[in-house]
PDB file of N, CA, C and O in Angstrom:
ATOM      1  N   UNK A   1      -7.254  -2.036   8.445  1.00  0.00           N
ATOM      2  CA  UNK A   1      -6.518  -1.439   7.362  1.00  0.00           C
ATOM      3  C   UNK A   1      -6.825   0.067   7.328  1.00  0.00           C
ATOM      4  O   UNK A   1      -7.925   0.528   7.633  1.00  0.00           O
ATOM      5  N   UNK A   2      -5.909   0.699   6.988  1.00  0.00           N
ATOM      6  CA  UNK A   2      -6.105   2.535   6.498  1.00  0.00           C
ATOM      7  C   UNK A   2      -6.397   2.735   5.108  1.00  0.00           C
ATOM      8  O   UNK A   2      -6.368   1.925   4.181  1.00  0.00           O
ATOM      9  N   UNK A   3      -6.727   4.140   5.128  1.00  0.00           N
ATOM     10  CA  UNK A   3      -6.991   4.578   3.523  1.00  0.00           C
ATOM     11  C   UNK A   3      -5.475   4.381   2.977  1.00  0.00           C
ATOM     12  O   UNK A   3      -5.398   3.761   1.917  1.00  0.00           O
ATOM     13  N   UNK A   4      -4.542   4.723   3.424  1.00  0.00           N
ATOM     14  CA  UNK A   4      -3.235   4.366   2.392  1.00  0.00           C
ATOM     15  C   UNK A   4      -3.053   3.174   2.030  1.00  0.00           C
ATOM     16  O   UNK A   4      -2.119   2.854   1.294  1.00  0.00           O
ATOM     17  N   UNK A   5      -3.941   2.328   2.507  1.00  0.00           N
ATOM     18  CA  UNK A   5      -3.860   0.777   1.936  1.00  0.00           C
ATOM     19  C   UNK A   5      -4.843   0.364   0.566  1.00  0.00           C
ATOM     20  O   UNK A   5      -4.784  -0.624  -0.167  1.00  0.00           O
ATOM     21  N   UNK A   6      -5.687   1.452   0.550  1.00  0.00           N
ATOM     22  CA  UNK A   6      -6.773   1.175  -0.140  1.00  0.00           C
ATOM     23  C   UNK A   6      -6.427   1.432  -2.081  1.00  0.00           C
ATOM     24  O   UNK A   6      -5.932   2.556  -2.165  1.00  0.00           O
ATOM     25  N   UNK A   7      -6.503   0.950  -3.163  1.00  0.00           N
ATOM     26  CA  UNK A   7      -5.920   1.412  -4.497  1.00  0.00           C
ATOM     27  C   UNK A   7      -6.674   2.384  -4.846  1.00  0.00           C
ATOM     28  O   UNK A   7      -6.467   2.808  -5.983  1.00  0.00           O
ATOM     29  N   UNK A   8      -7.717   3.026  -4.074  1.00  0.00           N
ATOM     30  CA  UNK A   8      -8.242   3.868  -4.526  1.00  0.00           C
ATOM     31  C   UNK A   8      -8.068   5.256  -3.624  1.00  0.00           C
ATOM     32  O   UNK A   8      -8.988   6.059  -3.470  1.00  0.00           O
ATOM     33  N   UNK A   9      -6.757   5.405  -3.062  1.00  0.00           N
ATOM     34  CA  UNK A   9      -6.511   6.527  -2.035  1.00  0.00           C
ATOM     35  C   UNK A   9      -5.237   6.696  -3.066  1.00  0.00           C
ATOM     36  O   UNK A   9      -4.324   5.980  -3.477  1.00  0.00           O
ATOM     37  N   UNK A  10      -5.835   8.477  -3.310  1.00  0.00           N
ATOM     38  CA  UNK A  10      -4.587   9.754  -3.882  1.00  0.00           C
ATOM     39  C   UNK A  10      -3.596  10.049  -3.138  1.00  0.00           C
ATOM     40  O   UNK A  10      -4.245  10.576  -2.234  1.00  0.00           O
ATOM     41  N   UNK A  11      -2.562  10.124  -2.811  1.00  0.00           N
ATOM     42  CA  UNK A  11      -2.067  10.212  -1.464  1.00  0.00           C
ATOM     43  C   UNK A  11      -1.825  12.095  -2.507  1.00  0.00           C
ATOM     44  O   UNK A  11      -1.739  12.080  -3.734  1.00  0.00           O
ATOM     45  N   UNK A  12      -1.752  13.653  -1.584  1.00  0.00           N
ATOM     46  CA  UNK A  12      -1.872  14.911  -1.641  1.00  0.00           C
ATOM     47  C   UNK A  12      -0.928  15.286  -1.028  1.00  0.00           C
ATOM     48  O   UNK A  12      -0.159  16.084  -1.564  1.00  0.00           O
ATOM     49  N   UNK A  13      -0.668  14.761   0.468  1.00  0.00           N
ATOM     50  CA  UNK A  13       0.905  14.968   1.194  1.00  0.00           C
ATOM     51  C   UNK A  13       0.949  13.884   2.373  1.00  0.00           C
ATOM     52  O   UNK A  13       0.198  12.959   2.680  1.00  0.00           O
ATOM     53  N   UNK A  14       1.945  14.302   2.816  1.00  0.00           N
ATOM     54  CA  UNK A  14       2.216  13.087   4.160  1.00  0.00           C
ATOM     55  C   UNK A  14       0.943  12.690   4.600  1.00  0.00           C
ATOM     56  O   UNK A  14       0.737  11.478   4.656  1.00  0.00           O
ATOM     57  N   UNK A  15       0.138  13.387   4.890  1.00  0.00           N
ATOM     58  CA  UNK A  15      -0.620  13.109   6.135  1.00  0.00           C
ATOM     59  C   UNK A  15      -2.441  12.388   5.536  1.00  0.00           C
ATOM     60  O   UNK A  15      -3.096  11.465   6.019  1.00  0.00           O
ATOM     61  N   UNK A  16      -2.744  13.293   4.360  1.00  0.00           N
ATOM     62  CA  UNK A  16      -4.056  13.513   3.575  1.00  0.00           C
ATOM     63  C   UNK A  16      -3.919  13.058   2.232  1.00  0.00           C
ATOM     64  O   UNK A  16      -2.865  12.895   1.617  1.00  0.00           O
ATOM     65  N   UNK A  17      -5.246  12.841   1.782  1.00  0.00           N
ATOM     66  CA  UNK A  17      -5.259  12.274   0.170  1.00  0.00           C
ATOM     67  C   UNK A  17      -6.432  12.689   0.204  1.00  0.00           C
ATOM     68  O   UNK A  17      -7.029  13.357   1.048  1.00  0.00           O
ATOM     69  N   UNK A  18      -7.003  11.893  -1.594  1.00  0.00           N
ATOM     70  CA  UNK A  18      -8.256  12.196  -2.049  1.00  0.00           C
ATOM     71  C   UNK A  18      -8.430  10.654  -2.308  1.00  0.00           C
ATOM     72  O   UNK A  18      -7.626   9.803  -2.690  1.00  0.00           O
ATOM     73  N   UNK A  19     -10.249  10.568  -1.842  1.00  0.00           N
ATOM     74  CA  UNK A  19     -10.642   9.221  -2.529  1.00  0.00           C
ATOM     75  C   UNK A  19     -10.800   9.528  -4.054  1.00  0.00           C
ATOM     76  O   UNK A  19     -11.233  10.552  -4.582  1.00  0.00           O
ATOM     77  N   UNK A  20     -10.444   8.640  -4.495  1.00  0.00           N
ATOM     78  CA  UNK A  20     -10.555   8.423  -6.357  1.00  0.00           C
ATOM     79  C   UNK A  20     -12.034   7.938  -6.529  1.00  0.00           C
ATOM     80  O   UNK A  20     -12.465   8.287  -7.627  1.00  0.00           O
ATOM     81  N   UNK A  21     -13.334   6.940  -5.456  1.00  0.00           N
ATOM     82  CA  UNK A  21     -14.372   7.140  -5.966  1.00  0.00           C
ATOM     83  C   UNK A  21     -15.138   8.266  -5.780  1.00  0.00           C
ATOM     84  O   UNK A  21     -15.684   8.821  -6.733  1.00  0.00           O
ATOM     85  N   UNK A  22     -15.267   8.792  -4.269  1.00  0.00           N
ATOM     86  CA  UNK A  22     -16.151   9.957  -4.251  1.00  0.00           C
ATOM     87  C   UNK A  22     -15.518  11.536  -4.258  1.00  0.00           C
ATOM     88  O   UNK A  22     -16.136  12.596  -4.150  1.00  0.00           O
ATOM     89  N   UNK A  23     -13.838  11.270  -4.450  1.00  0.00           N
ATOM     90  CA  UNK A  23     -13.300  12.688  -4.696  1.00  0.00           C
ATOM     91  C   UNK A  23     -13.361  13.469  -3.141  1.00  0.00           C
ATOM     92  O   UNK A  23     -12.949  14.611  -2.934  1.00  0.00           O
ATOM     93  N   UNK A  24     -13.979  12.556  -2.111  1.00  0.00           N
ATOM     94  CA  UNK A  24     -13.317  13.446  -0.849  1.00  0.00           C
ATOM     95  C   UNK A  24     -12.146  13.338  -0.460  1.00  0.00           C
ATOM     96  O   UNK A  24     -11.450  12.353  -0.703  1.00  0.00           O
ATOM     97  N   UNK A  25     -11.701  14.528   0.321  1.00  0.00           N
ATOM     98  CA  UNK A  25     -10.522  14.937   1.133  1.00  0.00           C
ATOM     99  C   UNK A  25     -10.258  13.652   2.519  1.00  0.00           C
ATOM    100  O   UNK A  25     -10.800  13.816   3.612  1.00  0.00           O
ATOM    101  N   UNK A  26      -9.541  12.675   2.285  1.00  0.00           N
ATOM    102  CA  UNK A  26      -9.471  12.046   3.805  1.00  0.00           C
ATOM    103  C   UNK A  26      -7.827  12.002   4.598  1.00  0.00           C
ATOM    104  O   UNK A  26      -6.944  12.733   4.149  1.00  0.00           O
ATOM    105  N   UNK A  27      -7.611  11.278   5.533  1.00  0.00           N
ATOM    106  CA  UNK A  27      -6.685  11.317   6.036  1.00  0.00           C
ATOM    107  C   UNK A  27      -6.353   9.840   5.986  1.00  0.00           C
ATOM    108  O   UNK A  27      -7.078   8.869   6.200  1.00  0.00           O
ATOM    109  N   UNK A  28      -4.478   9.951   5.493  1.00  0.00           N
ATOM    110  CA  UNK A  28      -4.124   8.469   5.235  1.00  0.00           C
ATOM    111  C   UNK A  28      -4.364   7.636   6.264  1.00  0.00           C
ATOM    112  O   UNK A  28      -4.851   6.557   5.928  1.00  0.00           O
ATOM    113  N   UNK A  29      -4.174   7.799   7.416  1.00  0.00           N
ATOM    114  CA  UNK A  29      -3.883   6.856   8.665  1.00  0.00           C
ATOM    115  C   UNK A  29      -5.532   6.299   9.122  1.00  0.00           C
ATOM    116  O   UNK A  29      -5.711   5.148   9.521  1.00  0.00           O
ATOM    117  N   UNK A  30      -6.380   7.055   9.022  1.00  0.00           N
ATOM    118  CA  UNK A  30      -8.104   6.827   9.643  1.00  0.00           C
ATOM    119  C   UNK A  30      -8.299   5.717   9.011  1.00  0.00           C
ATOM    120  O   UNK A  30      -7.758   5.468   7.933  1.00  0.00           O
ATOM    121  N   UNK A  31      -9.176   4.849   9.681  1.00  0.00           N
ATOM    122  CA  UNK A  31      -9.794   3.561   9.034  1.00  0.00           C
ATOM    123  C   UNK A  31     -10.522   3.718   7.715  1.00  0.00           C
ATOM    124  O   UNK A  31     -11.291   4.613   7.365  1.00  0.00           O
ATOM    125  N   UNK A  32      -9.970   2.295   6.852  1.00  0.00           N
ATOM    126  CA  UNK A  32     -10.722   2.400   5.648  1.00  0.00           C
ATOM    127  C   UNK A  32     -12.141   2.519   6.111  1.00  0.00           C
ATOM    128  O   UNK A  32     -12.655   2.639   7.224  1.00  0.00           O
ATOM    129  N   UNK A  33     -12.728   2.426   4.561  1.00  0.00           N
ATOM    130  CA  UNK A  33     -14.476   2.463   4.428  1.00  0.00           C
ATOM    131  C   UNK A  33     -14.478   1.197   3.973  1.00  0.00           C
ATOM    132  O   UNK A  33     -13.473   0.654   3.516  1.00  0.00           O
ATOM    133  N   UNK A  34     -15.596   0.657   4.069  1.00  0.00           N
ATOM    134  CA  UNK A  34     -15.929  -0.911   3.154  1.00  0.00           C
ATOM    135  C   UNK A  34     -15.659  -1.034   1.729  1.00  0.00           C
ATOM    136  O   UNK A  34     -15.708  -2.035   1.015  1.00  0.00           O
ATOM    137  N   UNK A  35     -15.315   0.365   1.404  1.00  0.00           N
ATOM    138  CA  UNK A  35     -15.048  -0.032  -0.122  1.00  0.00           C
ATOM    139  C   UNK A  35     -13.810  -0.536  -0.805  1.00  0.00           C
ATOM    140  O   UNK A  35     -13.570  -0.567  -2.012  1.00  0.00           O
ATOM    141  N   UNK A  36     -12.857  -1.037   0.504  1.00  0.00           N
ATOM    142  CA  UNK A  36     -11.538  -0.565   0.190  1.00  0.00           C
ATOM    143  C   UNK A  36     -11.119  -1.817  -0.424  1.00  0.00           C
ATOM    144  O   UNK A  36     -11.578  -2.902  -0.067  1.00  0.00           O
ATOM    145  N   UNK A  37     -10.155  -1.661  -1.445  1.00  0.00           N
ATOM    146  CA  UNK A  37      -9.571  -2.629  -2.524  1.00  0.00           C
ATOM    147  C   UNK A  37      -8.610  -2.522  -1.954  1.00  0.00           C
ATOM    148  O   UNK A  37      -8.508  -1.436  -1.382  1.00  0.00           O
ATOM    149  N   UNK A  38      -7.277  -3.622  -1.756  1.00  0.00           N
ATOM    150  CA  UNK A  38      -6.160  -3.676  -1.237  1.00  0.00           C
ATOM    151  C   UNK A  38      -4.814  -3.006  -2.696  1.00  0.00           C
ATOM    152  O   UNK A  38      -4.746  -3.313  -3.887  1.00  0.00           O
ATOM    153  N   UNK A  39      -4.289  -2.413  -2.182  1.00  0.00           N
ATOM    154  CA  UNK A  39      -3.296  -1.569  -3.186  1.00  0.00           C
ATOM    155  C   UNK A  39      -2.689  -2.544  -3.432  1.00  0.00           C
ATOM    156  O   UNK A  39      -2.659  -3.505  -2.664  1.00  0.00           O
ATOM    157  N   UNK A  40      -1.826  -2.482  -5.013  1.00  0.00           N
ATOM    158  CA  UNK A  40      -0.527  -3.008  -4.901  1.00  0.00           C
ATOM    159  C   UNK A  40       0.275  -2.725  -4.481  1.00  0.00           C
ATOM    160  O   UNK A  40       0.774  -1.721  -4.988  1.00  0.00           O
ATOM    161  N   UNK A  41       1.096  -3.408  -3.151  1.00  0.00           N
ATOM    162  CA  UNK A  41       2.213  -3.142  -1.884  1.00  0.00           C
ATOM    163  C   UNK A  41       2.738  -4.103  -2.375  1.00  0.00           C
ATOM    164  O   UNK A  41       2.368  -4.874  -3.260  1.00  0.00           O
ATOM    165  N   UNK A  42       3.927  -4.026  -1.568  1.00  0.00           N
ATOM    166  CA  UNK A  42       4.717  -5.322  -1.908  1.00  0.00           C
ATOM    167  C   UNK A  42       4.202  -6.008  -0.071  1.00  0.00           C
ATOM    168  O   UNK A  42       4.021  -7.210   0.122  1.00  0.00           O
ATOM    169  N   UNK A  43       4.116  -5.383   0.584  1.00  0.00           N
ATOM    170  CA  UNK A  43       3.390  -6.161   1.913  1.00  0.00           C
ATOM    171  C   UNK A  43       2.129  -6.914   1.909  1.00  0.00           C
ATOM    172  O   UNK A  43       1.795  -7.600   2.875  1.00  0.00           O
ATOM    173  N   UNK A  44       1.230  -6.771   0.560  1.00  0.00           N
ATOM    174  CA  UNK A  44       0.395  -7.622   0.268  1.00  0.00           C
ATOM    175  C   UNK A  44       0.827  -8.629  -0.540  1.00  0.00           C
ATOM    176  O   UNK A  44      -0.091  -9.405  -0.804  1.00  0.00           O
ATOM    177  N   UNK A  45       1.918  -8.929  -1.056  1.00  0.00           N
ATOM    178  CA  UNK A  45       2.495  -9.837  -1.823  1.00  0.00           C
ATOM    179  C   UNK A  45       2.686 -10.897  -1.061  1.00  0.00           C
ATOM    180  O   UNK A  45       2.849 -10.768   0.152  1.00  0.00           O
ATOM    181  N   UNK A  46       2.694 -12.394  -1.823  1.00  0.00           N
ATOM    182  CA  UNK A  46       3.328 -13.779  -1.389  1.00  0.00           C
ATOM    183  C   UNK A  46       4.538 -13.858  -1.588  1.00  0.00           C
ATOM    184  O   UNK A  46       5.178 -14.891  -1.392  1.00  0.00           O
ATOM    185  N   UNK A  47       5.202 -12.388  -2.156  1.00  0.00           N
ATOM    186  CA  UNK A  47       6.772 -12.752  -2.406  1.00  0.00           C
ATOM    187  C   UNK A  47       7.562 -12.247  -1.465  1.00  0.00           C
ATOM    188  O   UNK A  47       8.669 -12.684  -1.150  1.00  0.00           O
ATOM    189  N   UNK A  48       6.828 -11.036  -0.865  1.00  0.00           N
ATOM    190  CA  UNK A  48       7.686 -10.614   0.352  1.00  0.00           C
ATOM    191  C   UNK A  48       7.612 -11.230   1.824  1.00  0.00           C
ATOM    192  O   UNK A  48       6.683 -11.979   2.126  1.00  0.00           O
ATOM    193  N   UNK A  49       8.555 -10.916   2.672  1.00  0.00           N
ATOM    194  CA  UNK A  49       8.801 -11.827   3.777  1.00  0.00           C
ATOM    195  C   UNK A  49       9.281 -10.305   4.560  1.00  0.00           C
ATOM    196  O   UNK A  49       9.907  -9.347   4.106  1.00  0.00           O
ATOM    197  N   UNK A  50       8.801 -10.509   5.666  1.00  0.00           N
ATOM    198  CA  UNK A  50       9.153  -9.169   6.406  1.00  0.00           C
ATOM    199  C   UNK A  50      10.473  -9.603   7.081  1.00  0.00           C
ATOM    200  O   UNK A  50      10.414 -10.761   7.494  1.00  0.00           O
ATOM    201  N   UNK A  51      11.929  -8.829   7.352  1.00  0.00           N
ATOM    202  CA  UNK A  51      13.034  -9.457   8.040  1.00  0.00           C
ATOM    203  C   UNK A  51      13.388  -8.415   8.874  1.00  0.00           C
ATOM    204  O   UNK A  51      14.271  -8.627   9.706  1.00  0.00           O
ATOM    205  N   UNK A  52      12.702  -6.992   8.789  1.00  0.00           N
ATOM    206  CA  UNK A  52      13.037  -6.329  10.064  1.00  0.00           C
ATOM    207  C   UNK A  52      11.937  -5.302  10.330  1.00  0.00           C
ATOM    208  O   UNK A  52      10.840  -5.454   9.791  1.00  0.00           O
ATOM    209  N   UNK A  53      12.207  -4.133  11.238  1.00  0.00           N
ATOM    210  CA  UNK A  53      11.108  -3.172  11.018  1.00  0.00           C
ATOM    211  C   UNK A  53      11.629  -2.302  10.357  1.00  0.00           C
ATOM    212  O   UNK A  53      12.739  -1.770  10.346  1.00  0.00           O
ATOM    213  N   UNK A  54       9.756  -2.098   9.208  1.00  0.00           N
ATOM    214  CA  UNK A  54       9.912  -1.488   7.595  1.00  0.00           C
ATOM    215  C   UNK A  54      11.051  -2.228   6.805  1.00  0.00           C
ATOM    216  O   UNK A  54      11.588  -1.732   5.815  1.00  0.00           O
ATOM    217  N   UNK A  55      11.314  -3.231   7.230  1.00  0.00           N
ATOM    218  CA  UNK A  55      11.868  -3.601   5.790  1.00  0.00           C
ATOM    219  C   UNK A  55      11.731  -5.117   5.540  1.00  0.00           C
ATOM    220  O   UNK A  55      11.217  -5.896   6.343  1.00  0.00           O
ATOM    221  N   UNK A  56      12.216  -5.430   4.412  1.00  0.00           N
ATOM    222  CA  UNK A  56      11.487  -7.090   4.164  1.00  0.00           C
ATOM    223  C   UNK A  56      12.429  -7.426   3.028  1.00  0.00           C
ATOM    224  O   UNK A  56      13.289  -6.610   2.696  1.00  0.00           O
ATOM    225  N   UNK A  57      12.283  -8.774   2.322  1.00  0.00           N
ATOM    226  CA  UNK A  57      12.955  -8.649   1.092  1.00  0.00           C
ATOM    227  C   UNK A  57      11.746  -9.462  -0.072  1.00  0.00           C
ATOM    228  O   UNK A  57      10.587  -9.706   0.263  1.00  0.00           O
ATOM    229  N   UNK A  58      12.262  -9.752  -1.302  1.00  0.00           N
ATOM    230  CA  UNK A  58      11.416 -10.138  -2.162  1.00  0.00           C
ATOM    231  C   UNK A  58      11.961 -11.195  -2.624  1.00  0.00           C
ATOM    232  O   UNK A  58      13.163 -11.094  -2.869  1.00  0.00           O
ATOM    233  N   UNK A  59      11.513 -12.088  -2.804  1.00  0.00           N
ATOM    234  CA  UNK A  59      11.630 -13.527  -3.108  1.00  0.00           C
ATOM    235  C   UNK A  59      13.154 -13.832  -2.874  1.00  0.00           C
ATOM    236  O   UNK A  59      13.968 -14.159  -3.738  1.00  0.00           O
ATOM    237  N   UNK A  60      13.395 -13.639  -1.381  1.00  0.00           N
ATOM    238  CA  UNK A  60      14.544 -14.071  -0.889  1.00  0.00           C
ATOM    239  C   UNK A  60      15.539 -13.406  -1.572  1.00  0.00           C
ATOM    240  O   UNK A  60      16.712 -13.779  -1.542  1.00  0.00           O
ATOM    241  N   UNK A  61      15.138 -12.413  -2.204  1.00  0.00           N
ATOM    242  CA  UNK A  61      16.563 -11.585  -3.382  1.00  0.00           C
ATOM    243  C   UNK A  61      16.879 -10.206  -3.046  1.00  0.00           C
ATOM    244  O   UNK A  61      17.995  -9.727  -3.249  1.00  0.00           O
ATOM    245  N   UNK A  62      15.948  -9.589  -2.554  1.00  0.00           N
ATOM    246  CA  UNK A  62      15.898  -8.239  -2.916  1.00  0.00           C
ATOM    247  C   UNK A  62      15.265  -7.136  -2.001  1.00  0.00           C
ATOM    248  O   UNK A  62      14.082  -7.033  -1.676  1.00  0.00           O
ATOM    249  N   UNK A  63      15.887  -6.666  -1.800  1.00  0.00           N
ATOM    250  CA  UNK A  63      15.602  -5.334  -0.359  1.00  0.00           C
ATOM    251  C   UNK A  63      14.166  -4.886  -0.649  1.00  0.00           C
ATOM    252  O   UNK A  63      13.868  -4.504  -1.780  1.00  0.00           O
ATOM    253  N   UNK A  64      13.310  -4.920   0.300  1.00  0.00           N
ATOM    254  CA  UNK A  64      11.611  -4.128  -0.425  1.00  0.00           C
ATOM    255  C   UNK A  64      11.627  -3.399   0.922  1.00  0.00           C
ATOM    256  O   UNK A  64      12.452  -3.585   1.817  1.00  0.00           O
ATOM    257  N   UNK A  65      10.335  -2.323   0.943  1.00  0.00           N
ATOM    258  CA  UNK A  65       9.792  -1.899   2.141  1.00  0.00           C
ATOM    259  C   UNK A  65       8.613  -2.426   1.788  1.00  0.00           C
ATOM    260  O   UNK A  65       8.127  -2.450   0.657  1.00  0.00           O
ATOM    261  N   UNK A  66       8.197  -2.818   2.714  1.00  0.00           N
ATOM    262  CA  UNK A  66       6.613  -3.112   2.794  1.00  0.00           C
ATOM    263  C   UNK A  66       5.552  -1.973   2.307  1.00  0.00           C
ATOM    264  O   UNK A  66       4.626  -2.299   1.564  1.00  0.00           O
ATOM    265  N   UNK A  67       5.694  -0.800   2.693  1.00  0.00           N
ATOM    266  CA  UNK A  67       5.185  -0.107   2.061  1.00  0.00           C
ATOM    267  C   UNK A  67       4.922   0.313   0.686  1.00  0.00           C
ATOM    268  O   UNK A  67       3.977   1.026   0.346  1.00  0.00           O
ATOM    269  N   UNK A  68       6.253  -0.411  -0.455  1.00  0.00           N
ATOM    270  CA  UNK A  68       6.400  -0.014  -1.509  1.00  0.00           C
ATOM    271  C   UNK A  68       5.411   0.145  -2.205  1.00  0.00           C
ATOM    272  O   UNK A  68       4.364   0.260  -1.566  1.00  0.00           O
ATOM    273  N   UNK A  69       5.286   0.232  -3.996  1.00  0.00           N
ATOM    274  CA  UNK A  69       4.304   0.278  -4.705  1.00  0.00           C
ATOM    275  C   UNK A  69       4.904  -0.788  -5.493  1.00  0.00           C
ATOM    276  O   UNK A  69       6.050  -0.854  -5.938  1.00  0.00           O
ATOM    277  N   UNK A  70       3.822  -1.714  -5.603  1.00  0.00           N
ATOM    278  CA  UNK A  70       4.300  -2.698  -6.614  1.00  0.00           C
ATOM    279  C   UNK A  70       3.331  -2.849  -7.982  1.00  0.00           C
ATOM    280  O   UNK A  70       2.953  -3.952  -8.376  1.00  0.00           O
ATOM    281  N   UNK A  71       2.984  -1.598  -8.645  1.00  0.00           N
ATOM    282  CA  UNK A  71       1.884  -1.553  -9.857  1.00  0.00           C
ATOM    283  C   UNK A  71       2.783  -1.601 -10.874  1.00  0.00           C
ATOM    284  O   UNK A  71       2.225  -1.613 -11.970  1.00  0.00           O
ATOM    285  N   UNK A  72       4.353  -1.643 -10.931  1.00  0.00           N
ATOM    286  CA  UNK A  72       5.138  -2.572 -11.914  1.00  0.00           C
ATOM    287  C   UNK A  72       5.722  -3.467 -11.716  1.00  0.00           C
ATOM    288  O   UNK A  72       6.659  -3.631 -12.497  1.00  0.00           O
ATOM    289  N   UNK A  73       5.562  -4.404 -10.748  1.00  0.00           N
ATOM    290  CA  UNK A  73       6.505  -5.458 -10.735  1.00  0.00           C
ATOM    291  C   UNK A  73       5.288  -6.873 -11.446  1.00  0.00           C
ATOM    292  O   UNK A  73       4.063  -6.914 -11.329  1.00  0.00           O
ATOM    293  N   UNK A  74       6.266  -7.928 -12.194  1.00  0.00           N
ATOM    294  CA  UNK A  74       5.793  -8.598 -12.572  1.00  0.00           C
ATOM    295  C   UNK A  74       5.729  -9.833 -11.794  1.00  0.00           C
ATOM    296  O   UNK A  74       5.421 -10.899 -12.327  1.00  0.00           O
ATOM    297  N   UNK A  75       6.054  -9.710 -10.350  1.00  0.00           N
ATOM    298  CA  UNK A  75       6.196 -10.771  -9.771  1.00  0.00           C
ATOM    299  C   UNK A  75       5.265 -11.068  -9.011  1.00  0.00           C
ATOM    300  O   UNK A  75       5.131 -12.133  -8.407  1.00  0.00           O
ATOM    301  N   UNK A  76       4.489 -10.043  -8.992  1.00  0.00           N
ATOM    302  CA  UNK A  76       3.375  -9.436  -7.849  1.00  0.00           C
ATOM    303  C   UNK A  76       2.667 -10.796  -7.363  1.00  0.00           C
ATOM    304  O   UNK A  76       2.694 -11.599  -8.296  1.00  0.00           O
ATOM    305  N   UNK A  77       2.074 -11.301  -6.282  1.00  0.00           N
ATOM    306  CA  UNK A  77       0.841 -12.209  -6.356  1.00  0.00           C
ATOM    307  C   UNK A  77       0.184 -11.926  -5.205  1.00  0.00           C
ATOM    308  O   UNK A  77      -0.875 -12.496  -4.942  1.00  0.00           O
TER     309      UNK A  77
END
């Protein structure tokens, strides 16, 4: 997994973020650290189903990217 996977990575621009525990500068793509909590994605979800590349849908209904942010959906699991 990468730091852009982690719920505790700032994303700053394309490429770089900030960790939210120790406030360093890292780069999205480099391997997490052990501390890493899995974000809410919709690619970590049981509702999404991947059906092409970068894209997937959600409970058989609904266009997602895997990448998305899912810290409002209520369907999340």
């Amino acid at each position: 997994m990468k730091h852009y996977d982690c719920k505790y990575y700032l994303s700053s621009d394309v490429f770089k973020g900030i960790c939210k525990i120790d406030k360093k500068n890292i780069n999205a793509d480099d391997s997490s650290c052990d501390r890493l909590e899995k974000a809410q994605k919709c690619k970590h979800c049981s509702n999404f189903a991947l059906t092409g590349n970068n894209l997937g849908t959600c409970m058989n209904k609904y266009d997602a990217f895997p990448e998305m942010d899912a810290i409002t959906c209520n369907d999340y699991n």
